[in-house]
DRENVEXKOL-246819 format. One record per residue (C-alpha): residue in three letters; z, y, x. Coordinates in pm, 1 decimal, always signed. Example, Ala and Ser with C-alpha at 12.3 -4.5 7.8 and 13.67 -1.06 7.14 Angstrom:
BEGIN
type / c3 / c2 / c1
ALA / +780.0 / -450.0 / +1230.0
SER / +714.0 / -106.0 / +1367.0
% end
This chain:
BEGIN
type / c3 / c2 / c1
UNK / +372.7 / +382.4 / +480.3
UNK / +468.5 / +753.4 / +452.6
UNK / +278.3 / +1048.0 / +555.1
UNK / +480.8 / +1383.9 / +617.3
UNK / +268.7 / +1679.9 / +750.7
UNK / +489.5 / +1901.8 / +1010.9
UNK / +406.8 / +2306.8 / +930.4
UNK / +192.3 / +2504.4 / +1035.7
UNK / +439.6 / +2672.0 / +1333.5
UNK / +290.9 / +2461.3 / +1575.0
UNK / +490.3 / +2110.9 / +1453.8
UNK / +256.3 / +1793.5 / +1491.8
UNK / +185.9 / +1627.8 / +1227.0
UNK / +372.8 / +1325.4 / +1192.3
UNK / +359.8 / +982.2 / +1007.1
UNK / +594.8 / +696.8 / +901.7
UNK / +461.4 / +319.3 / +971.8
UNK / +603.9 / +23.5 / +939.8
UNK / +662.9 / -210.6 / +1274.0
UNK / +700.5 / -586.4 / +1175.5
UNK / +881.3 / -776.6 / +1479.4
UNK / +993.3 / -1154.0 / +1431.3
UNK / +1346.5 / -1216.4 / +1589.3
UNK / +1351.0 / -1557.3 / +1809.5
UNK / +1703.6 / -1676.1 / +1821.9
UNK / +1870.3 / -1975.1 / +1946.1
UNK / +2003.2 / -2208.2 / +1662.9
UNK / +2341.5 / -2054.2 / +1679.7
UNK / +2217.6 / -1700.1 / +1677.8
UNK / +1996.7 / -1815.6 / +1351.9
UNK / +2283.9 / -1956.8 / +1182.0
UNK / +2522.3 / -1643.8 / +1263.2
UNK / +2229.6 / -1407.1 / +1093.7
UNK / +2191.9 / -1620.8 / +801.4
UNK / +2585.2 / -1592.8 / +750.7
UNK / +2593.6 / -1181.4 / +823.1
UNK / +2295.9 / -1167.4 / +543.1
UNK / +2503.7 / -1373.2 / +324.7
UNK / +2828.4 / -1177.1 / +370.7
UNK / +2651.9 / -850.0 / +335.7
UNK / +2478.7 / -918.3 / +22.1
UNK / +2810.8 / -1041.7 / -143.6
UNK / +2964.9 / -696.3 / +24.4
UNK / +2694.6 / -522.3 / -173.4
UNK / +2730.3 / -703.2 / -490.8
UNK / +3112.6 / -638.2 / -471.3
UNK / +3001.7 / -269.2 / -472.6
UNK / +2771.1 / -283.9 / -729.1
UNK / +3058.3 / -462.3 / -980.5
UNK / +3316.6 / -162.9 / -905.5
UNK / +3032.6 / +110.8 / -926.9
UNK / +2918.7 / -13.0 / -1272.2
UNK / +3260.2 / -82.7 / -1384.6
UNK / +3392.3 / +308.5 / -1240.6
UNK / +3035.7 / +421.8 / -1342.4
UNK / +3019.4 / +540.9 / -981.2
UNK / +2690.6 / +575.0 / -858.7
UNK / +2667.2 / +783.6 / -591.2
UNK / +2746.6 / +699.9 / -245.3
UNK / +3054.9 / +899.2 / -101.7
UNK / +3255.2 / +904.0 / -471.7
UNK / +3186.2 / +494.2 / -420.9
UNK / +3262.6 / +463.2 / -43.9
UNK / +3643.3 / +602.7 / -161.2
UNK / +3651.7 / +343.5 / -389.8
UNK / +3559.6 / +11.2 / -195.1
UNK / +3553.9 / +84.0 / +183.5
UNK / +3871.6 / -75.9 / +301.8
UNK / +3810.0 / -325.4 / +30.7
UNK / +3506.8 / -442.3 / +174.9
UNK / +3628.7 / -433.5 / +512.4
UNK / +3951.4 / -660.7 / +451.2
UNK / +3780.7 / -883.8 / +243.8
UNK / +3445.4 / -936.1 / +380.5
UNK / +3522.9 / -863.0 / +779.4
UNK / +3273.7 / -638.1 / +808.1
UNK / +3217.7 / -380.2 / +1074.1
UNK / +3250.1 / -9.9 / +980.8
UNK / +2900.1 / +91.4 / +996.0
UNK / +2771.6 / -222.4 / +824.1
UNK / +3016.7 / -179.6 / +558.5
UNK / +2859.2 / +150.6 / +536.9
UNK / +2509.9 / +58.5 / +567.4
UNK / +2616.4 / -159.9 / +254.1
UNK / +2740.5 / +88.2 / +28.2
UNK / +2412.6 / +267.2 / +107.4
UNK / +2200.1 / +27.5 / -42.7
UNK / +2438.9 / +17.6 / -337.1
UNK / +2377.7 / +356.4 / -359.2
UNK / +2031.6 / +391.1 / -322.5
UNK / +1978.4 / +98.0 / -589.7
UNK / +2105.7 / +277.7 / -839.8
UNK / +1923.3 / +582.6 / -785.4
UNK / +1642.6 / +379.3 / -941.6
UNK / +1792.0 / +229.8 / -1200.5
UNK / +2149.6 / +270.8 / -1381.1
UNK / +2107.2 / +119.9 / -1716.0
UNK / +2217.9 / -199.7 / -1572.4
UNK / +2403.9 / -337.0 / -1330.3
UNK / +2205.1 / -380.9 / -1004.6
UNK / +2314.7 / -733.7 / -846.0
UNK / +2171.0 / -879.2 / -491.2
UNK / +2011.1 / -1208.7 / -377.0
UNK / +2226.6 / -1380.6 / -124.5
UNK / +1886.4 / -1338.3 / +128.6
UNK / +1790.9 / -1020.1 / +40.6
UNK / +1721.4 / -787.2 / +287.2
UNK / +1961.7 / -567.2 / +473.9
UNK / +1932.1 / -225.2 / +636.8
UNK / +2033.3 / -170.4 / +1010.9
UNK / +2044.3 / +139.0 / +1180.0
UNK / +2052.8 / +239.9 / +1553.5
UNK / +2447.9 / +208.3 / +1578.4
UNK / +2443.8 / -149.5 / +1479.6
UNK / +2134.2 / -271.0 / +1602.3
UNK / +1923.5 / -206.4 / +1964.3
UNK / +1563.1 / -199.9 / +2056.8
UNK / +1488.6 / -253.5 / +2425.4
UNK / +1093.6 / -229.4 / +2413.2
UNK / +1076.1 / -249.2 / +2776.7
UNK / +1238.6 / -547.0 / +2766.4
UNK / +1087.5 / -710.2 / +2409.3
UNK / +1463.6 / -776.7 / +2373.0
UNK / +1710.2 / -671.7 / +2012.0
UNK / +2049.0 / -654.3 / +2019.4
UNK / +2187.8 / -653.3 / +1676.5
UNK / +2540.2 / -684.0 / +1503.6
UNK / +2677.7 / -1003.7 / +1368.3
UNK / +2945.1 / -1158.0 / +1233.1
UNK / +2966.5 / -1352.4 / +1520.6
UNK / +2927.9 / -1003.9 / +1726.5
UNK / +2672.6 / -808.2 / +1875.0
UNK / +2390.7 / -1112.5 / +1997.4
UNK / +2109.9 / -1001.2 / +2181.5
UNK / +1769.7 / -1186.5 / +2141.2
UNK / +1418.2 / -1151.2 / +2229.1
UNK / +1135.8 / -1082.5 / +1954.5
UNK / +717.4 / -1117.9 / +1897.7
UNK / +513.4 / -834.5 / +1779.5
UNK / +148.3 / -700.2 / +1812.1
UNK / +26.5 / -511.2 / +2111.9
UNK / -11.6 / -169.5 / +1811.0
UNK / +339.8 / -215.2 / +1682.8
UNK / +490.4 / -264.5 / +2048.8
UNK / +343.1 / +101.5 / +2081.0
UNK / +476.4 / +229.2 / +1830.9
UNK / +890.4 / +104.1 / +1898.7
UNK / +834.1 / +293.8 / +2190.4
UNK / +873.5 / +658.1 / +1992.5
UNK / +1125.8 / +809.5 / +1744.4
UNK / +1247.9 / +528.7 / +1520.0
UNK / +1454.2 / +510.0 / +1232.7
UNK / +1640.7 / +253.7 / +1014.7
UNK / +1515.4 / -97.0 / +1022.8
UNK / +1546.9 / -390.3 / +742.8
UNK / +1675.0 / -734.0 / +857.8
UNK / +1461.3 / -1033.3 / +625.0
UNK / +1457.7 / -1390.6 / +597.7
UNK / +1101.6 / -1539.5 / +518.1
UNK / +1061.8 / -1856.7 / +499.7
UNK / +1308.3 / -1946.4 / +745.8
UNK / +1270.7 / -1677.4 / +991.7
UNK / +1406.9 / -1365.6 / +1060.5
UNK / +1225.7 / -1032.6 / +1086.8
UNK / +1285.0 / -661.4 / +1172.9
UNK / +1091.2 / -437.4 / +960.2
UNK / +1156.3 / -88.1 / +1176.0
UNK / +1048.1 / +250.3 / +1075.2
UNK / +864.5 / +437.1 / +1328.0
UNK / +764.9 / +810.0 / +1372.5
UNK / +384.5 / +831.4 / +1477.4
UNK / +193.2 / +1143.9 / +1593.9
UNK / -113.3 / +1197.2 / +1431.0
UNK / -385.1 / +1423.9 / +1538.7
UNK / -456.0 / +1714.3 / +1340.1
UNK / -752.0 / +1624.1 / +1100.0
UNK / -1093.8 / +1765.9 / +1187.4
UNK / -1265.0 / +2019.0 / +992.9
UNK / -1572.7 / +1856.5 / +803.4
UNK / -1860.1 / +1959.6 / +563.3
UNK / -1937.6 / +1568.9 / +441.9
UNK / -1756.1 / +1303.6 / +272.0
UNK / -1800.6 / +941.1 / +251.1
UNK / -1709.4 / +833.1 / -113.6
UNK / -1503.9 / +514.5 / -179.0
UNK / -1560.1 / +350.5 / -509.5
UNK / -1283.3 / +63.5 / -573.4
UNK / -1409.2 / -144.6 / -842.3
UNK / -1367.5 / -534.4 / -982.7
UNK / -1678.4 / -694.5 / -848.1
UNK / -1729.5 / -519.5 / -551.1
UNK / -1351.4 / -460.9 / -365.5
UNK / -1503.9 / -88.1 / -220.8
UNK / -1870.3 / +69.6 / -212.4
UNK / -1927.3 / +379.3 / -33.9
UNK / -2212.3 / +671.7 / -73.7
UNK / -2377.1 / +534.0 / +195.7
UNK / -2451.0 / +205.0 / -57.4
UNK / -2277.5 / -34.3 / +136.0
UNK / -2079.2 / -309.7 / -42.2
UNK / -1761.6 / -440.8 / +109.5
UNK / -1729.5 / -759.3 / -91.2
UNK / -1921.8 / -1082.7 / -118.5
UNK / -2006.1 / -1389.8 / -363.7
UNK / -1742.5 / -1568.6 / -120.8
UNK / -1466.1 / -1308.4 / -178.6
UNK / -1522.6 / -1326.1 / -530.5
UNK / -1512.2 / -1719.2 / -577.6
UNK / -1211.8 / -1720.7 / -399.6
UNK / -1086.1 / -1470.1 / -651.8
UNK / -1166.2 / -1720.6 / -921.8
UNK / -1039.4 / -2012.5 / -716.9
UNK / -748.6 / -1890.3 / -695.3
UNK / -718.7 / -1771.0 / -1043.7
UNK / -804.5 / -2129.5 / -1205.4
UNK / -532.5 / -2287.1 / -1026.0
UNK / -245.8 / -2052.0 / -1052.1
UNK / -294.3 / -2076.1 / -1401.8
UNK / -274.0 / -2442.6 / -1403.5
UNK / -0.1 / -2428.4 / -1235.3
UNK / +150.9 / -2211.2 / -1489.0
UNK / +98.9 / -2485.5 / -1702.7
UNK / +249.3 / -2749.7 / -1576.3
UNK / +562.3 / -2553.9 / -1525.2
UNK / +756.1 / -2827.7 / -1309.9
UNK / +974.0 / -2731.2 / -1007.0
UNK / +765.7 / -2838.0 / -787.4
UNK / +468.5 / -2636.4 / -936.3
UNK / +718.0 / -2364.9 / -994.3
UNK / +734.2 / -2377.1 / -590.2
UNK / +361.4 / -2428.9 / -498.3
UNK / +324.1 / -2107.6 / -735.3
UNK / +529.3 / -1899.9 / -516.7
UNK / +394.8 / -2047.8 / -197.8
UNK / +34.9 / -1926.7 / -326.7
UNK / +132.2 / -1605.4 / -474.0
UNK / +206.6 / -1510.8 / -90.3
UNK / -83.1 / -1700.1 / +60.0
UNK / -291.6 / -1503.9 / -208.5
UNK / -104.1 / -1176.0 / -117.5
UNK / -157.4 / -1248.2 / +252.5
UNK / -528.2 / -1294.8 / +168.1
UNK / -557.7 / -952.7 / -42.6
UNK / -396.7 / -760.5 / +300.9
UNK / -625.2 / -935.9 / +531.1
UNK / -973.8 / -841.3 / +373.3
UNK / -805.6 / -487.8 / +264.0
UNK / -741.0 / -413.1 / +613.2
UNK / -1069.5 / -537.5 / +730.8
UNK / -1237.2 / -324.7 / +415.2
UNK / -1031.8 / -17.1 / +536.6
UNK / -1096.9 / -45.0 / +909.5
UNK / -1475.9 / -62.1 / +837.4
UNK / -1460.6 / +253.9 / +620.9
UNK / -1242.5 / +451.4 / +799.2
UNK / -1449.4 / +416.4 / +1161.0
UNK / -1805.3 / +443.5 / +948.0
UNK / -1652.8 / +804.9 / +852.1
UNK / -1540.0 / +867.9 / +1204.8
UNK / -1891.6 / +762.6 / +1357.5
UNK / -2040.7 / +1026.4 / +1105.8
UNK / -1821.1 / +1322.5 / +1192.3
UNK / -1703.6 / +1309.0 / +817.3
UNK / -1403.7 / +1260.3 / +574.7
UNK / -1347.1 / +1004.5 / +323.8
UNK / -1310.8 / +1090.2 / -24.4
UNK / -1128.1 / +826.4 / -298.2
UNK / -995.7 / +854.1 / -635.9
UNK / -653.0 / +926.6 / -741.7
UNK / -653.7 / +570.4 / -917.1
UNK / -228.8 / +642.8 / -1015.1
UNK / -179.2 / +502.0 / -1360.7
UNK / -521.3 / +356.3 / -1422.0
UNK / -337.9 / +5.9 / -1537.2
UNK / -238.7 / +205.3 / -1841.9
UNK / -535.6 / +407.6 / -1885.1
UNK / -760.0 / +160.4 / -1877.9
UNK / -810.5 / -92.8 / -2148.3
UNK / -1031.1 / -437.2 / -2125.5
UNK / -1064.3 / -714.0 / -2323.8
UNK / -818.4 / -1024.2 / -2257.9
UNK / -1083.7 / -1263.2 / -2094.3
UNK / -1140.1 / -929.8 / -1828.8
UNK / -817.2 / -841.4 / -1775.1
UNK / -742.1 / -1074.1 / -1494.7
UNK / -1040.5 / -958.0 / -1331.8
UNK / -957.1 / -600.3 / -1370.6
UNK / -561.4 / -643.3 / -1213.8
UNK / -606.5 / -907.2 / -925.6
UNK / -681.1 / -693.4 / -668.2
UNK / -436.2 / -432.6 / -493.7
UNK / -624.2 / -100.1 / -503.0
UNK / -336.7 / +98.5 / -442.6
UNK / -323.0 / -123.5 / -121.5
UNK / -665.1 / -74.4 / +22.0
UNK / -606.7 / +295.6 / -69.0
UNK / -300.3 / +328.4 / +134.7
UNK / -456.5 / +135.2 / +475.4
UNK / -724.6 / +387.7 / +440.4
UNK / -529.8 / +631.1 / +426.5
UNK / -347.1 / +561.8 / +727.6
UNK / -601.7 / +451.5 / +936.3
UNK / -779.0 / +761.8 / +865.5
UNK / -485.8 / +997.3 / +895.9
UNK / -447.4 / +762.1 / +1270.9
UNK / -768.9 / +897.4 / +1406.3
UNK / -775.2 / +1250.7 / +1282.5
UNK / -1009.7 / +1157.9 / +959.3
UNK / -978.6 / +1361.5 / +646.1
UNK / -863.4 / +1258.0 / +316.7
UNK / -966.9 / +1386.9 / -16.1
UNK / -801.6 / +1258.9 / -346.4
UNK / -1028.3 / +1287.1 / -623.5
UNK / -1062.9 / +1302.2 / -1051.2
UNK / -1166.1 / +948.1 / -1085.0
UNK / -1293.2 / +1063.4 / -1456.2
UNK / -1685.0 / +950.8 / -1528.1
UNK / -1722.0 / +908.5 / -1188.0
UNK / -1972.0 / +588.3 / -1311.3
UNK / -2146.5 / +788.6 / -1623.7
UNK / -2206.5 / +1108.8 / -1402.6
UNK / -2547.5 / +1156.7 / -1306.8
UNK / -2522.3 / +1262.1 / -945.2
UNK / -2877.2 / +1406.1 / -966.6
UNK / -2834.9 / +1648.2 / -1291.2
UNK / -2452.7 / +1597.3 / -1337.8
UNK / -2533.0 / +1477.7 / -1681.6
UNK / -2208.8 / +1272.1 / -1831.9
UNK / -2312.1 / +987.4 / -2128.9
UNK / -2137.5 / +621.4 / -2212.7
UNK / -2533.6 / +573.8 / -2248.2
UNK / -2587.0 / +646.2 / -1888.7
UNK / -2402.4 / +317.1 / -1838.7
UNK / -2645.8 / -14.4 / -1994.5
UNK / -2417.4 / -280.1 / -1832.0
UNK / -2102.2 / -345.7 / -1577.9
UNK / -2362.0 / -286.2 / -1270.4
UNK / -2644.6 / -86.7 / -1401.2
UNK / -2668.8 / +340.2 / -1453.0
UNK / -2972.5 / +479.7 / -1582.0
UNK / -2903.1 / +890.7 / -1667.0
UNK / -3128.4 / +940.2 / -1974.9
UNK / -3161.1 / +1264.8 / -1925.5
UNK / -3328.3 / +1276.6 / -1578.2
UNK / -3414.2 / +927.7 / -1475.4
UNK / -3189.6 / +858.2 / -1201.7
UNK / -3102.5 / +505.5 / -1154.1
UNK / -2910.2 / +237.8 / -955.5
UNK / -2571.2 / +73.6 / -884.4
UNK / -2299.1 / +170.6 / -1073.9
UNK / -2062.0 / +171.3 / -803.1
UNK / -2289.8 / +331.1 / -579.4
UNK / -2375.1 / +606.5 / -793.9
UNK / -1956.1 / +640.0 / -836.9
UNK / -1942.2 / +637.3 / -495.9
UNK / -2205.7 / +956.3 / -486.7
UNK / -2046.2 / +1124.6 / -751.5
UNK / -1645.9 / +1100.8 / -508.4
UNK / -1846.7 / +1271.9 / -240.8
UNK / -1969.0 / +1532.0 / -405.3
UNK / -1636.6 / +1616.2 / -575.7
UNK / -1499.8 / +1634.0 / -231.9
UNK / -1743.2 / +1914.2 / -134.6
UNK / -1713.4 / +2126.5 / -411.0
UNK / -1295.2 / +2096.5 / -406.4
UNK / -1251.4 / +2162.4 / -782.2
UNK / -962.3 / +2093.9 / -970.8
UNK / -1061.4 / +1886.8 / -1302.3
UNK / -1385.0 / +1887.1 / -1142.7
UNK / -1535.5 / +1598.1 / -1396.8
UNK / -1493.7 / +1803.7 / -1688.4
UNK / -1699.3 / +2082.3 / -1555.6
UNK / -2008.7 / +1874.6 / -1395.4
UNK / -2077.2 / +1861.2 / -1022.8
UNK / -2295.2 / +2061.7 / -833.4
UNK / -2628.6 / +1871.4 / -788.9
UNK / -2776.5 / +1804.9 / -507.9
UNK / -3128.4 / +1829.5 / -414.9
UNK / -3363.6 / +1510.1 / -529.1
UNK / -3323.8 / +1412.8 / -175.5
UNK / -3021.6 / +1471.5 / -90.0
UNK / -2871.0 / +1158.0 / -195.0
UNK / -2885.0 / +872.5 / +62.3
UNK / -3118.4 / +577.8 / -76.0
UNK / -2913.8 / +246.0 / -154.9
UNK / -3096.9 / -69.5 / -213.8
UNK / -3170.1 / -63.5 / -565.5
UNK / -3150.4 / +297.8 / -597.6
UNK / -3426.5 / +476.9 / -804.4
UNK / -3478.3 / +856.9 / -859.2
UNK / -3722.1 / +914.3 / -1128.7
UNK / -3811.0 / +1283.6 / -1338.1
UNK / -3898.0 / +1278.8 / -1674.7
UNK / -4090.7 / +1543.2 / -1762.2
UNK / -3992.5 / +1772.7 / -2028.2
UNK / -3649.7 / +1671.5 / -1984.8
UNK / -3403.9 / +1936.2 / -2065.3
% end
C-alpha cells in the first residue's frame, strides 16, 4: 500500500492499493500460464547472468545487450520480453553484490499492453505463450470497485496451485478533516493495540494461539524432515493469514472508533525498533511474532479511506511518561503491565497510559517531543480506563 498526496493546486489526493483477483481458467489455460511463468523466469534469469557478467545493471544499457536474445531464444513477445528485463532491472536496484537469480514460479509483472481488465464483464485477457487467452476471475465486492479506476501494472502469482492478479489501483481519498483530538494507538506484545480510550484489542484466546502456534513450529523445527520441512511452510502462511485477519479486524475497529469521535489517530513511528530494542532470549519470540508494521499500515489506509487523520509519533518513554505531570523514570514502570509515576501518583495500565501519552504528543505537534515532556493535562482530562488511578501526593515537587 502506497499513499501519495496530490498538491495543494486543487489535485485530489490519491492512494495506491492493492486489488487481489484469482484467475479461473480452464485446464489448458492453467497449464499455458504455468509454462509463460516458467519461460519468463528463465528469460529473467538469462538477464540477470549477462548483467552480472557485463556488470550491467541498469535497464536500457541491459535491454541492448539481451533483447533479441531473449526473444529468439525464449519466444517471447516484445513487451513481455520487456516487462522481463524490468524486473531484472529493478532487482538489482536493491541489491548488486550478488547475482540476483529467479524461482521458476516467481511472480511476473504485466502491464496494460499485455494483459486486459474488463470489470464490467469480471473477465482478463492476458498474454501467453499459447497467445492472448481470455478468462473470467473472483474478487471482493471493495476490490471490484476499485479495477474500475486508474490502474497500473499488475503481478501474475502462483499460490498453491492457483493463479492470481495482484493489480495496482489509483484510489481517491477524501481530503482529511481538520481535528483538535487524537485517539492514541499503543502496539505492544500482550495486548496487539490499546487506545487512550483504554480499550484492549487482544484477548487470552489471541494470545494462546500465539503460543500454540509457537510450541509447534518449533517442534517442527526440530524434527527437520521433509515432510515437517513442508507442514512448516504450510503454517508459516496459515499463521501469516491469521496475523492479517485479526490486524484488519484490530484496524477497522480503531479507525471507525476515531471516525465516530470526530478525531484522528495518533501511532508511533515504530521503524527500526527490532534493533533498538533488546530482550532477553526466552522474550524475544514474544517481542517479534506479531506484524506491527502490518497493523500500522491497515490503519493507515483505512483511515486515510475515510478522510481520518494520521499522526506519526516519538515512540520514546511513551510507557515511563507520566501523562498527568509528564514526569519520565524506569521507576515509573514496577512490571511489564503496571505504571505508577512516583512523583505524582498516577497509576494504571502500561499500555494505556502509552496510549495517553501518543495522544497528547499528537496535540502538541513537537518534534522530539519525549525529550522535552508533554504538556499535561488537567487531573481530569484523561479518560478513566478500568484500572486507572489518579492519586496526588502532597508535597510532591
Amino acid at each position: 500500500m502506497h499513499l501519495h498526496l496530490g498538491a495543494k493546486c486543487g489535485i485530489p489526493h490519491m492512494m495506491k492499493l492493492t486489488a487481489k483477483i484469482k484467475l479461473q481458467p480452464t485446464p489448458e489455460q492453467h497449464d499455458a500460464l504455468l509454462k509463460t511463468l516458467e519461460t519468463a523466469n528463465d528469460a529473467c534469469n538469462y538477464a540477470s547472468q549477462q548483467a552480472w557478467d557485463t556488470k550491467t545493471f541498469t535497464q536500457f544499457p541491459l535491454h541492448r545487450i539481451v533483447y533479441r536474445k531473449l526473444r529468439e531464444q525464449f519466444g517471447l513477445s516484445a513487451q513481455v520480453t520487456i516487462r522481463a528485463i524490468a524486473k531484472v532491472s529493478d532487482a538489482y536496484k536493491l541489491d548488486r553484490r550478488a547475482q540476483r537469480k529467479f524461482k521458476p514460479h516467481g511472480a511476473f509483472p504485466y502491464d496494460n499492453r499485455i494483459l486486459s481488465i474488463k470489470t464490467s464483464e469480471q473477465a482478463i485477457s492476458i498474454w501467453t505463450l499459447a497467445g492472448r487467452q481470455p478468462m473470467p476471475y473472483l474478487c471482493g465486492e471493495r476490490q471490484r470497485q476499485w479495477l474500475v479506476g486508474d490502474r497500473g501494472e499488475a503481478d501474475l502469482c502462483y499460490i498453491e496451485g492457483a493463479f492470481y492478479l495482484f493489480v495496482t489501483c489509483k484510489v481517491e481519498t477524501p481530503e482529511p478533516a481538520d481535528v483538535e483530538e487524537f485517539l492514541g494507538v499503543d502496539t505492544g506484545v500482550k495486548n496487539v493495540a490499546t487506545d487512550s480510550d483504554g480499550n484492549n484489542y487482544s484477548s487470552a484466546h489471541l494470545n494462546s494461539l500465539r503460543h500454540r502456534h509457537a510450541s509447534l513450529r518449533s517442534k517442527l523445527q526440530k524434527k527437520g524432515t521433509k515432510s515437517a520441512k513442508r507442514l512448516l511452510k504450510k503454517r508459516g502462511r496459515k499463521e501469516k493469514r491469521f496475523a492479517q485477519d485479526v490486524n484488519h479486524c484490530v484496524s477497522k475497529q480503531i479507525v471507525q472508533r476515531a471516525k465516530d469521535t470526530g478525531r484522528g489517530i495518533a501511532i508511533e513511528n515504530l521503524k527500526g525498533i527490532r534493533n533498538r530494542v533488546t530482550a532477553r532470549k526466552a522474550h524475544r519470540r514474544q517481542l517479534h511474532s506479531w506484524a506491527f508494521s502490518d497493523l500500522h499500515t491497515k490503519i493507515m489506509y483505512k483511515a486515510a479511506l475515510i478522510g481520518v487523520k494520521i499522526v506519526v509519533v516519538d515512540p520514546r518513554n511513551t510507557s515511563l511518561t507520566c501523562p498527568i505531570c509528564g514526569y519520565t523514570d524506569k521507576r515509573n514502570r514496577p512490571d511489564q503491565s503496571g505504571f505508577s509515576c512516583i512523583q505524582c501518583g498516577c497509576s494504571g495500565h502500561a499500555d494505556y497510559i502509552a496510549a495517553c501519552n501518543i495522544a497528547g504528543r499528537a496535540v502538541v505537534n513537537q518534534p522530539n517531543v519525549s525529550d522535552v515532556g508533554i504538556s499535561p493535562p488537567p487531573l481530569g482530562g484523561l479518560p478513566t480506563a478500568p484500572g486507572t488511578s489518579y492519586r496526588l501526593l502532597v508535597g510532591s515537587s
